[in-house]
N, C-alpha and C positions, 0 to 999 in steps of 0.2 A: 855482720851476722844477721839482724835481724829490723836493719833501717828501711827496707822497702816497704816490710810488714808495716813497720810505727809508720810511714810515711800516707799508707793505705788505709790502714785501719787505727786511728788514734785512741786506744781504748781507752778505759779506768785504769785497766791492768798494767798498761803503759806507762801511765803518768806514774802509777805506784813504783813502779820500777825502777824509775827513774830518779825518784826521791830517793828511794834505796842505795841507789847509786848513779848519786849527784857525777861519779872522776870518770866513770865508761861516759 
């Protein structure tokens, strides 16, 4: 979906997201 993006651009929004949802 959206792994080139995180790959490219590592934001805040990113990491937040990520936290959010630790299982994607």
């Amino acid at each position: 979906m959206g792994a080139w993006h995180m790959v490219q651009r590592p934001s805040l929004r990113w990491l937040s997201w990520m936290l959010f949802r630790p299982g994607l």
